[in-house]
mmCIF file as Biopython writes it, N, C-alpha, C and O atoms, coordinates in Angstrom:
data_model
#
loop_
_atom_site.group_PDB
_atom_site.id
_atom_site.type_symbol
_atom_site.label_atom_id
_atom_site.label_alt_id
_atom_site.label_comp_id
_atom_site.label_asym_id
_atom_site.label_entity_id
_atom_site.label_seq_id
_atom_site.pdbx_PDB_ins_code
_atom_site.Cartn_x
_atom_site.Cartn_y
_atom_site.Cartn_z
_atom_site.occupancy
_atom_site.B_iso_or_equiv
_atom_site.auth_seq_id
_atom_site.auth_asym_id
_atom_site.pdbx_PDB_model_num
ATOM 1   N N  . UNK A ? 1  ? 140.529 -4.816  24.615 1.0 0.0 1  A 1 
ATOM 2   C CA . UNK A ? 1  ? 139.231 -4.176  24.708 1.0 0.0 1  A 1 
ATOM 3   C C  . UNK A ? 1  ? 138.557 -4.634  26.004 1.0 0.0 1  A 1 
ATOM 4   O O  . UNK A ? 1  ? 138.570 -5.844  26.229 1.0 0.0 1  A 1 
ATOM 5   N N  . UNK A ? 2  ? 138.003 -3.859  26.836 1.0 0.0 2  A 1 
ATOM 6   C CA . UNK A ? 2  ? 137.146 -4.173  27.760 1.0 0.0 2  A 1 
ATOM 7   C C  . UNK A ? 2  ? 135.603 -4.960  27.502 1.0 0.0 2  A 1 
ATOM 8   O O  . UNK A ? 2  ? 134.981 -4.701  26.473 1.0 0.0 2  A 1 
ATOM 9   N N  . UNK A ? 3  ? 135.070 -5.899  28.483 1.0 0.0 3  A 1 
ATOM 10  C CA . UNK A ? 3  ? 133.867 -6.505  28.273 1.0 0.0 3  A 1 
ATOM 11  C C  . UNK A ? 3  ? 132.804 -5.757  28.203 1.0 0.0 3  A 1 
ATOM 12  O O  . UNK A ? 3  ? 132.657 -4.675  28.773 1.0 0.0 3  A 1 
ATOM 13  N N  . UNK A ? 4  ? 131.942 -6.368  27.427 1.0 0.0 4  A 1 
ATOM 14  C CA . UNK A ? 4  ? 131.013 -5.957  27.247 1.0 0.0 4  A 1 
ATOM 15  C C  . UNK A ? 4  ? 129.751 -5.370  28.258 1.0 0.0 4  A 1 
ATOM 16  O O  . UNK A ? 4  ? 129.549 -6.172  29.170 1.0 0.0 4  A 1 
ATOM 17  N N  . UNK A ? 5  ? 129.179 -4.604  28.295 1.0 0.0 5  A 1 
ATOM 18  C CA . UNK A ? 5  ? 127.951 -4.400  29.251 1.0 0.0 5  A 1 
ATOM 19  C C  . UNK A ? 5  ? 126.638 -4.513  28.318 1.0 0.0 5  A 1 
ATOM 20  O O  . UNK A ? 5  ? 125.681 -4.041  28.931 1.0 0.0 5  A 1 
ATOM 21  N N  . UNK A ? 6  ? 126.273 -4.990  27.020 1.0 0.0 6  A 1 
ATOM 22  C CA . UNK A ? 6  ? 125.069 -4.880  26.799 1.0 0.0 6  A 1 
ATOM 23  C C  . UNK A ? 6  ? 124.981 -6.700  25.561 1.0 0.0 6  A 1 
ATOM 24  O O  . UNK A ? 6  ? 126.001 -7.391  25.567 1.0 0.0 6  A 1 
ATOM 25  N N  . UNK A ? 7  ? 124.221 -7.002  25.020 1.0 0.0 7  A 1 
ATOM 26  C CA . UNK A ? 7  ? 123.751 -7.778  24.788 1.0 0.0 7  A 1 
ATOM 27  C C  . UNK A ? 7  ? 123.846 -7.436  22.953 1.0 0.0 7  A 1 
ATOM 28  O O  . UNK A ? 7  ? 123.130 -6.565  22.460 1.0 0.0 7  A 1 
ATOM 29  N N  . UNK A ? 8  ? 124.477 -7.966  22.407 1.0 0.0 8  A 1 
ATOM 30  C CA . UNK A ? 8  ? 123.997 -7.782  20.914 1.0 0.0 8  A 1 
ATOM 31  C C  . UNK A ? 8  ? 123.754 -8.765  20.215 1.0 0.0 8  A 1 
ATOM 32  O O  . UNK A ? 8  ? 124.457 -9.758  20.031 1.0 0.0 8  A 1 
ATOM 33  N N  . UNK A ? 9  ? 122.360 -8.421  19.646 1.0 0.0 9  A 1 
ATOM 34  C CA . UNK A ? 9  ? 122.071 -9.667  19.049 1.0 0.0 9  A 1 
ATOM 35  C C  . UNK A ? 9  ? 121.298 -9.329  17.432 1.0 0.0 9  A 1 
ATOM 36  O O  . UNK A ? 9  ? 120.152 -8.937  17.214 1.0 0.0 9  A 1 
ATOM 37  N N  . UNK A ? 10 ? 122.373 -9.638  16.483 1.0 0.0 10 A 1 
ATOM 38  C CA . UNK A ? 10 ? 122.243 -8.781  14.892 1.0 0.0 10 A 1 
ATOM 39  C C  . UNK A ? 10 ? 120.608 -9.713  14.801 1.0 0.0 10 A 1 
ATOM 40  O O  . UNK A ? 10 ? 120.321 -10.764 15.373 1.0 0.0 10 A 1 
ATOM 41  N N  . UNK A ? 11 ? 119.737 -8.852  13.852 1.0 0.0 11 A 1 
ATOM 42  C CA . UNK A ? 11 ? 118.669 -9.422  13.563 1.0 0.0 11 A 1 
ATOM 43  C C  . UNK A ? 11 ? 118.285 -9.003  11.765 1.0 0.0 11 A 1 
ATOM 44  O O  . UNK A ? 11 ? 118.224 -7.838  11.372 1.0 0.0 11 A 1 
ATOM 45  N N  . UNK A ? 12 ? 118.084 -10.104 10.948 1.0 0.0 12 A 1 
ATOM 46  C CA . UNK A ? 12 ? 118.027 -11.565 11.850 1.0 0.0 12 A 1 
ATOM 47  C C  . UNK A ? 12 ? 119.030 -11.956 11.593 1.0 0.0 12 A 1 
ATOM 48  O O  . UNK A ? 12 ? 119.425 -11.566 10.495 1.0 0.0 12 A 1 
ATOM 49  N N  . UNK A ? 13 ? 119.742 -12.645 12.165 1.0 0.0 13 A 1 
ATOM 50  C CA . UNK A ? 13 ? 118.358 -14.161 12.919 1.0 0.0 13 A 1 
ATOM 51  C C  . UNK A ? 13 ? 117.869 -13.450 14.210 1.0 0.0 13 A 1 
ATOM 52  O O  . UNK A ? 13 ? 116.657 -13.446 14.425 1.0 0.0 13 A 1 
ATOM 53  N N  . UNK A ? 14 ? 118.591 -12.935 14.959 1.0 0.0 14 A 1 
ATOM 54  C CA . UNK A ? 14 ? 118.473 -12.671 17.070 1.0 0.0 14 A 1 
ATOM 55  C C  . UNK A ? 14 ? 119.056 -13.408 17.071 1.0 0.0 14 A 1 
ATOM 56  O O  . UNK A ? 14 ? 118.442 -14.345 16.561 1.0 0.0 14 A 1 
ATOM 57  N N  . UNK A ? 15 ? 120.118 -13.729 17.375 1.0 0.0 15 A 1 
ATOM 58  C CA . UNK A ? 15 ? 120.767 -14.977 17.912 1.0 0.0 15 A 1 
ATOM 59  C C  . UNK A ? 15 ? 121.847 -13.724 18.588 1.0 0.0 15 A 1 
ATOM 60  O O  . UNK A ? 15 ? 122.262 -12.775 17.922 1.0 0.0 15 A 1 
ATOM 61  N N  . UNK A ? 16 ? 122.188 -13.975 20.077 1.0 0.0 16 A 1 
ATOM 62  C CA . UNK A ? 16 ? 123.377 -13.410 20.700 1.0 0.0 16 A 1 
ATOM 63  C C  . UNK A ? 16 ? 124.647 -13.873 19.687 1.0 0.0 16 A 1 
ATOM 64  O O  . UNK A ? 16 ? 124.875 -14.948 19.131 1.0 0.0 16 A 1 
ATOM 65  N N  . UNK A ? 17 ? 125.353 -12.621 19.695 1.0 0.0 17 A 1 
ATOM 66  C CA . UNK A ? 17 ? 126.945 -12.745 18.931 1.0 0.0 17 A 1 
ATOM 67  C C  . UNK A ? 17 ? 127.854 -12.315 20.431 1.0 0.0 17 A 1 
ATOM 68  O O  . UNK A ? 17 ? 128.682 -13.042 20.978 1.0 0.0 17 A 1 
ATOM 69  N N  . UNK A ? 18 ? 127.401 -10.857 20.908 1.0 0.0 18 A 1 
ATOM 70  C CA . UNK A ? 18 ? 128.019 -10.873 21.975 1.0 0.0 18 A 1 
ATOM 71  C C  . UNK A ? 18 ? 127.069 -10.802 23.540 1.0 0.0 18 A 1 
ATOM 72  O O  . UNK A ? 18 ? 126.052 -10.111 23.595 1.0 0.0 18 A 1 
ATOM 73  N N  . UNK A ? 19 ? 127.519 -11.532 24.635 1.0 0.0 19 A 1 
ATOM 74  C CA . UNK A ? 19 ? 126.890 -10.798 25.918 1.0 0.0 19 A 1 
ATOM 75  C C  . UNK A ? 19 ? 127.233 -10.660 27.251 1.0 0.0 19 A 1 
ATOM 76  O O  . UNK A ? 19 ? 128.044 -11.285 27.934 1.0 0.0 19 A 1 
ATOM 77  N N  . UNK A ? 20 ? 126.690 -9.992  27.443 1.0 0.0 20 A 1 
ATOM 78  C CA . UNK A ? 20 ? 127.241 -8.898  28.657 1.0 0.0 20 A 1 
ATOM 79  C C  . UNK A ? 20 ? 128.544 -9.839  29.176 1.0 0.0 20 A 1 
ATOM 80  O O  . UNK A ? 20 ? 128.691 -11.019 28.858 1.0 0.0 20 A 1 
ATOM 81  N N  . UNK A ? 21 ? 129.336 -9.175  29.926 1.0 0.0 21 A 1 
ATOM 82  C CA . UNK A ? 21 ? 130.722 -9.892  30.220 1.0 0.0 21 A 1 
ATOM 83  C C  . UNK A ? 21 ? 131.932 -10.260 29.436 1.0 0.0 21 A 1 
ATOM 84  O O  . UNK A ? 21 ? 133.084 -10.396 29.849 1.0 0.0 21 A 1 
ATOM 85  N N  . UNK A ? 22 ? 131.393 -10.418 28.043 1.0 0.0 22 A 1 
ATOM 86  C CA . UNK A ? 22 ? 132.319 -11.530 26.903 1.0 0.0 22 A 1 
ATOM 87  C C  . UNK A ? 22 ? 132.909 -10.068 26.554 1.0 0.0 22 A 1 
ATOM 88  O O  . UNK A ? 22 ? 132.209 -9.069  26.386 1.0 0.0 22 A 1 
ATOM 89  N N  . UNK A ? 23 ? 134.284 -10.113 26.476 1.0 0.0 23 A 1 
ATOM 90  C CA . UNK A ? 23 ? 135.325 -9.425  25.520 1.0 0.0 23 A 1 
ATOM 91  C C  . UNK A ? 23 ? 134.925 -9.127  24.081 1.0 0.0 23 A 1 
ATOM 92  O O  . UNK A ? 23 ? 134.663 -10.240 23.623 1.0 0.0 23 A 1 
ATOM 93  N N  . UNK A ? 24 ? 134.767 -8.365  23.273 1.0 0.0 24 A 1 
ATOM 94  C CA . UNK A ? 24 ? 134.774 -8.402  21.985 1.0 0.0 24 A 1 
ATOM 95  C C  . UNK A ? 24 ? 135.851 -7.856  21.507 1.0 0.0 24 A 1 
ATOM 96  O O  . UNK A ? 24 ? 136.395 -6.847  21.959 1.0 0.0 24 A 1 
ATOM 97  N N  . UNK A ? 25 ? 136.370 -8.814  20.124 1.0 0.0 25 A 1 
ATOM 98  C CA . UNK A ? 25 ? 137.154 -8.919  19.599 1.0 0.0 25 A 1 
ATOM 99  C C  . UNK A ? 25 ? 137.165 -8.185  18.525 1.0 0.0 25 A 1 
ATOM 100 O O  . UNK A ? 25 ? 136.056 -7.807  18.148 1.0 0.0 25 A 1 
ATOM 101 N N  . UNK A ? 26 ? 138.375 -7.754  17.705 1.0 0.0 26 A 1 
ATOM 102 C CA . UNK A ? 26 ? 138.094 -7.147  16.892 1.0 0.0 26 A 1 
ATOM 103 C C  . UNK A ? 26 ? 137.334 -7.625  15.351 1.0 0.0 26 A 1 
ATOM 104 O O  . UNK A ? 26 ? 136.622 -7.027  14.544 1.0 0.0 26 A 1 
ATOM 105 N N  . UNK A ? 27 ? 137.732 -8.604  15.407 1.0 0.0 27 A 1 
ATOM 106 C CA . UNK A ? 27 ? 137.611 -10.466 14.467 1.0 0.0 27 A 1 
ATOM 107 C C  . UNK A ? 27 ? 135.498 -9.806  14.609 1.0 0.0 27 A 1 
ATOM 108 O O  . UNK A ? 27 ? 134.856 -9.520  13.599 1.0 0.0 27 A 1 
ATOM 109 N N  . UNK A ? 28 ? 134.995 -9.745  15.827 1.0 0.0 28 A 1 
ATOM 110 C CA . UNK A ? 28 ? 133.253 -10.054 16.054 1.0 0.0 28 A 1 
ATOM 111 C C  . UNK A ? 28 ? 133.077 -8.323  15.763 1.0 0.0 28 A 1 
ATOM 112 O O  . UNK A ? 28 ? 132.482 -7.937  14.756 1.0 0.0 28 A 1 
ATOM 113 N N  . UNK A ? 29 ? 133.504 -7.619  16.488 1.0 0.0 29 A 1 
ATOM 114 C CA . UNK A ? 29 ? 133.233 -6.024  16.102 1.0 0.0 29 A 1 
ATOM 115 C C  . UNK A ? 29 ? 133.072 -5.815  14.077 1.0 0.0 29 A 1 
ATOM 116 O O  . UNK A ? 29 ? 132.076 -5.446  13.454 1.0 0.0 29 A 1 
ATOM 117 N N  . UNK A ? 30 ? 134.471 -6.223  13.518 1.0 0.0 30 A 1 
ATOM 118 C CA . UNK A ? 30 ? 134.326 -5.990  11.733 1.0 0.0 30 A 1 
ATOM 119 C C  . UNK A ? 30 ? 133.471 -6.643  11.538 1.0 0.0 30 A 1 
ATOM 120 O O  . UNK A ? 30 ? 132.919 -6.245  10.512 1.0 0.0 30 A 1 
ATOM 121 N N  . UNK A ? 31 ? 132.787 -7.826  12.109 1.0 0.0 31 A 1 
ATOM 122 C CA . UNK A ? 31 ? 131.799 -8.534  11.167 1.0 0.0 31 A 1 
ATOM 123 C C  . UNK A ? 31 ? 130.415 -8.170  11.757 1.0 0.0 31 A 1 
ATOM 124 O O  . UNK A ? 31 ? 129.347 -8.468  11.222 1.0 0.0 31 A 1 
ATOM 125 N N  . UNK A ? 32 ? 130.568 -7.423  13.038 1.0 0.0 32 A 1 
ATOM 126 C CA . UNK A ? 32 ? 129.057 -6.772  12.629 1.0 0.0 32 A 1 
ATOM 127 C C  . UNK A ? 32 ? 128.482 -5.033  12.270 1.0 0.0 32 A 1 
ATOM 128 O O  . UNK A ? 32 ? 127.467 -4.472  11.856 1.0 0.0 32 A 1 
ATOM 129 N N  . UNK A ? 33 ? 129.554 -4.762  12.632 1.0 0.0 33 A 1 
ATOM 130 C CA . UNK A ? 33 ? 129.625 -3.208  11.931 1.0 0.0 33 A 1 
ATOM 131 C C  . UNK A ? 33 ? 129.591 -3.855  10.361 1.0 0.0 33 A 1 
ATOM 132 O O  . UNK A ? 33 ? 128.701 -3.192  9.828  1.0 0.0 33 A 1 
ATOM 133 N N  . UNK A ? 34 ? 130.020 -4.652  9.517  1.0 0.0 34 A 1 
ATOM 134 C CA . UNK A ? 34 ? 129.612 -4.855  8.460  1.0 0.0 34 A 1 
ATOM 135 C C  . UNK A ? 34 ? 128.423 -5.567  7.764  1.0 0.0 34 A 1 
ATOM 136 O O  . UNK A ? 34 ? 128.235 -5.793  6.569  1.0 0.0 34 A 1 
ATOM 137 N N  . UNK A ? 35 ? 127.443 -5.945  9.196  1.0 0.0 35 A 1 
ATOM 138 C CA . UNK A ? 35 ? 126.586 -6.559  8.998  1.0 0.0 35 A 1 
ATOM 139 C C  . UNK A ? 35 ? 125.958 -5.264  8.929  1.0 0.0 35 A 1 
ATOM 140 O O  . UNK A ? 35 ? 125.229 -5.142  7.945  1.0 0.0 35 A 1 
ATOM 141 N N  . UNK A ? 36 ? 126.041 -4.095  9.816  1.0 0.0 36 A 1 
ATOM 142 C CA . UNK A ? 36 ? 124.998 -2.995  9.896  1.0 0.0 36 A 1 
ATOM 143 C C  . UNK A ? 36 ? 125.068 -2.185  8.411  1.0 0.0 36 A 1 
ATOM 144 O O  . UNK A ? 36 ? 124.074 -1.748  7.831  1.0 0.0 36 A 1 
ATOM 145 N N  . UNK A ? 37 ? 126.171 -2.103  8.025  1.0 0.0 37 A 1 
ATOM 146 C CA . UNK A ? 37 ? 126.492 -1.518  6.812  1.0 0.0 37 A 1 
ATOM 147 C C  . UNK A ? 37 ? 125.867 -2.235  5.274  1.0 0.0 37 A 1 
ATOM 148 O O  . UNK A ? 37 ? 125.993 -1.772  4.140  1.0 0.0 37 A 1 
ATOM 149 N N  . UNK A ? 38 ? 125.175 -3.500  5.701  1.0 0.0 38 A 1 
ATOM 150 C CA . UNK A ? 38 ? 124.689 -4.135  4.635  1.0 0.0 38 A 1 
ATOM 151 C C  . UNK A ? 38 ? 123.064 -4.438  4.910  1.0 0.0 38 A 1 
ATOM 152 O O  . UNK A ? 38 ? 122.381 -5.110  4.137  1.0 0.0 38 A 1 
ATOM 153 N N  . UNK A ? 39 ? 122.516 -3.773  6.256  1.0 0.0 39 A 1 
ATOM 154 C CA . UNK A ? 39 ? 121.028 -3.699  6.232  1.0 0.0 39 A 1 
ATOM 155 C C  . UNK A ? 39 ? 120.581 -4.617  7.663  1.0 0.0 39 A 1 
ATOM 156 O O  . UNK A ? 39 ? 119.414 -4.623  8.055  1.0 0.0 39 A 1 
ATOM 157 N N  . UNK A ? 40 ? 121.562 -5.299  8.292  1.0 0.0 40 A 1 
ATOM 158 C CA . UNK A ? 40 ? 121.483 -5.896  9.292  1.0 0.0 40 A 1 
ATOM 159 C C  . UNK A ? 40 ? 120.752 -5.067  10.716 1.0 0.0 40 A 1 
ATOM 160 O O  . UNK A ? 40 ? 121.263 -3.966  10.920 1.0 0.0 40 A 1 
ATOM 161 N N  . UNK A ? 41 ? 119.824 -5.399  11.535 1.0 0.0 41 A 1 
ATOM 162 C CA . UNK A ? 41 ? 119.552 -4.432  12.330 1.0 0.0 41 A 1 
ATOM 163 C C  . UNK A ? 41 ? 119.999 -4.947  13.822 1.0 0.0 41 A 1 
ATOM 164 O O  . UNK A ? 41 ? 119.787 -6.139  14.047 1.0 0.0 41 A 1 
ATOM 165 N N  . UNK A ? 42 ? 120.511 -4.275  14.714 1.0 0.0 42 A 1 
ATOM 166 C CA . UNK A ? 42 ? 120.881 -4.680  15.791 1.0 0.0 42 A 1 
ATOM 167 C C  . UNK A ? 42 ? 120.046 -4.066  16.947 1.0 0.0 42 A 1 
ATOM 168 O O  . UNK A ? 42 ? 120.441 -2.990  17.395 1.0 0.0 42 A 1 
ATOM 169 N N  . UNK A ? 43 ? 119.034 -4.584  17.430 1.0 0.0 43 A 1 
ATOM 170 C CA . UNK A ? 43 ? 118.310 -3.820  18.208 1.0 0.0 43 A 1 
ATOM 171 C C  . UNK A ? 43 ? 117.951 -3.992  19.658 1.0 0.0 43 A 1 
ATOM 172 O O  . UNK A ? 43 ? 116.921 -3.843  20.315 1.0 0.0 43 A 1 
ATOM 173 N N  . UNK A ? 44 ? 119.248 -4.381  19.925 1.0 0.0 44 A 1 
ATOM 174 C CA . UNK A ? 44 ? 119.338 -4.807  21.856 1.0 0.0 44 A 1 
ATOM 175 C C  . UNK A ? 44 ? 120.451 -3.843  21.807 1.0 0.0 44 A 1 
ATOM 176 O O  . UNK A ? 44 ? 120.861 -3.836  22.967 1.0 0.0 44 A 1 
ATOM 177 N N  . UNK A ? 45 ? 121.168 -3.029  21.124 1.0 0.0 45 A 1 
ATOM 178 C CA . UNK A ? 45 ? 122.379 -2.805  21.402 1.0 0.0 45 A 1 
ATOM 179 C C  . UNK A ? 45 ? 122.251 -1.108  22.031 1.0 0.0 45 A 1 
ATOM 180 O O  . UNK A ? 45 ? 121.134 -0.687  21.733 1.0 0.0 45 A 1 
ATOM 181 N N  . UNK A ? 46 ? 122.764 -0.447  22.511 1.0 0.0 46 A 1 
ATOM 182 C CA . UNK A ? 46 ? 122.587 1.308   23.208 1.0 0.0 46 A 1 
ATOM 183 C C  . UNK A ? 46 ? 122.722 2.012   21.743 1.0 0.0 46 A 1 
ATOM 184 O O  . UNK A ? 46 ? 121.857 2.797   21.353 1.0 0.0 46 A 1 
ATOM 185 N N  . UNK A ? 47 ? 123.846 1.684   20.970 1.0 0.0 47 A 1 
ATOM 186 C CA . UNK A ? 47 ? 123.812 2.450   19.983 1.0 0.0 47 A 1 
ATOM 187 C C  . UNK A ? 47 ? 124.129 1.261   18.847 1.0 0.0 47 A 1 
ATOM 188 O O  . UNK A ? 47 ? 125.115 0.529   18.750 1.0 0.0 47 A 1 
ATOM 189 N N  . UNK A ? 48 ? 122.566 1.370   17.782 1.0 0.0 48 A 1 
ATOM 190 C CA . UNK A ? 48 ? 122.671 0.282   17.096 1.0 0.0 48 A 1 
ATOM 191 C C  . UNK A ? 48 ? 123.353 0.439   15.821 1.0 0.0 48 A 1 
ATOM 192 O O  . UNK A ? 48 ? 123.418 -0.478  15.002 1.0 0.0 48 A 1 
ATOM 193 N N  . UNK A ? 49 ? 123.941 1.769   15.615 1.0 0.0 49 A 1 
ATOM 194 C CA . UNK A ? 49 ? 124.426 1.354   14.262 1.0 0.0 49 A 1 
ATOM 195 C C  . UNK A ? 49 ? 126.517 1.369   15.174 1.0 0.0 49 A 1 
ATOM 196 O O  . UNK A ? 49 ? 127.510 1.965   14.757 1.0 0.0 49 A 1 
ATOM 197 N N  . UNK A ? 50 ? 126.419 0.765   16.002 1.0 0.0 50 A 1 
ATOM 198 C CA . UNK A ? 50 ? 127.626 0.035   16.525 1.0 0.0 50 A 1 
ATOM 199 C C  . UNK A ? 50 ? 128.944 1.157   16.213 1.0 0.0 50 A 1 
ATOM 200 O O  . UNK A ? 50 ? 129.981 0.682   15.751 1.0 0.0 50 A 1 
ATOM 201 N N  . UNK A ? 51 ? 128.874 2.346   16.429 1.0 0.0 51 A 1 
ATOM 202 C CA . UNK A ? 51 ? 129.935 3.389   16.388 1.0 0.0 51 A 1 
ATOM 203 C C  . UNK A ? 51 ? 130.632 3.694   17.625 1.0 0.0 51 A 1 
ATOM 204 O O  . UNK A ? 51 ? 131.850 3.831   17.740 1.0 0.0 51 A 1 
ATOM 205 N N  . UNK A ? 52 ? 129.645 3.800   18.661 1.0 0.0 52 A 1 
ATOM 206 C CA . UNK A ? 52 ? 130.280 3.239   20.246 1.0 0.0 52 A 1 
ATOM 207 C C  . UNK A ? 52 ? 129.382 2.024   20.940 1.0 0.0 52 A 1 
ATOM 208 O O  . UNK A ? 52 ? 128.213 1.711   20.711 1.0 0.0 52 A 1 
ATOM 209 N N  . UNK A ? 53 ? 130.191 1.541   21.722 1.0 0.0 53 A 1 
ATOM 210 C CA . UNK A ? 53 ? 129.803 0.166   22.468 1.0 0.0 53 A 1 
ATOM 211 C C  . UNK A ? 53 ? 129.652 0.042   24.366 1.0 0.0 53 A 1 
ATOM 212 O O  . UNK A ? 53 ? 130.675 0.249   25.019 1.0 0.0 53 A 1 
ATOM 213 N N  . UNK A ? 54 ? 128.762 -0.188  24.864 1.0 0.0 54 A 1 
ATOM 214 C CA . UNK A ? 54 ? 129.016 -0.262  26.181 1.0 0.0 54 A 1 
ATOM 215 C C  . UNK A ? 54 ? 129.732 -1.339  26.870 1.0 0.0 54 A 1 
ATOM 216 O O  . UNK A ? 54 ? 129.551 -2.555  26.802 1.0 0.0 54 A 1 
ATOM 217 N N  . UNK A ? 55 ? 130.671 -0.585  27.619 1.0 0.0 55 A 1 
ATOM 218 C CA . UNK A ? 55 ? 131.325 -1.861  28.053 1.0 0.0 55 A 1 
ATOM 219 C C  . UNK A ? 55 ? 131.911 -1.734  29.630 1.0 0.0 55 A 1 
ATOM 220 O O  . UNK A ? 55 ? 132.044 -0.577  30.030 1.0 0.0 55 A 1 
ATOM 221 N N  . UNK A ? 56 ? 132.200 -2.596  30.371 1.0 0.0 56 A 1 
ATOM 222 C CA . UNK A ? 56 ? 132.410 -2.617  31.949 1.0 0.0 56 A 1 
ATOM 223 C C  . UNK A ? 56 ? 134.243 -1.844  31.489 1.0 0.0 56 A 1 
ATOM 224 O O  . UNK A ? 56 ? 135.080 -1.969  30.594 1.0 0.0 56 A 1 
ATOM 225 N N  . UNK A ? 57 ? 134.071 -1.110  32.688 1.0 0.0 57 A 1 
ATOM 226 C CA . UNK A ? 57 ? 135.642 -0.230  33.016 1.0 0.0 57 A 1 
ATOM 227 C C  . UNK A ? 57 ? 136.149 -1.482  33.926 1.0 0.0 57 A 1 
ATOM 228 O O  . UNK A ? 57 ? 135.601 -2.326  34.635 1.0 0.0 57 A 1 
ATOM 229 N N  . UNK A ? 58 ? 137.499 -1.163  33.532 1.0 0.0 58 A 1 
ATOM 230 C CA . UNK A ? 58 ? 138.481 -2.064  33.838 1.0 0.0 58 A 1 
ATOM 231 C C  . UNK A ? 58 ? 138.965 -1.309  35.002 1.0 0.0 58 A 1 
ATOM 232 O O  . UNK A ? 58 ? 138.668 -0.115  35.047 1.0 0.0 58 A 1 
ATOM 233 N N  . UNK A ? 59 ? 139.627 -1.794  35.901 1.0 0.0 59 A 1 
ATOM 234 C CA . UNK A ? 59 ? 140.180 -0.766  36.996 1.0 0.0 59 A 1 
ATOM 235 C C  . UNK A ? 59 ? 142.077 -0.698  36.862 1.0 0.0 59 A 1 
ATOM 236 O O  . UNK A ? 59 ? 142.723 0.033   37.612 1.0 0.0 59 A 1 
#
């Protein structure tokens, strides 16, 4: 998977899980698409209910 370009930080708590630069894994992607699916709100993210993700192109 390519790095990230945006900042996600599930709320609550806010605490960064991923940011900008860091790879996400598939291991951090299931556990917060299942955080959104249980009422979790993610609201730094482009699209917060986490169906697509922004991320830097690889060349």
């Amino acid at each position: 998977m390519n790095p990230s370009h945006e900042m996600i930080s599930p709320s609550p708590p806010g605490v960064s899980v991923v940011a900008p630069g860091e790879v996400i894994t598939d291991e951090v992607l299931d556990c917060l698409r299942s955080g959104v699916e249980h009422g979790v709100l993610i609201p730094d993210a482009a699209d917060p209910s986490l169906k697509t993700l922004r991320v830097v192109a690889r060349d």
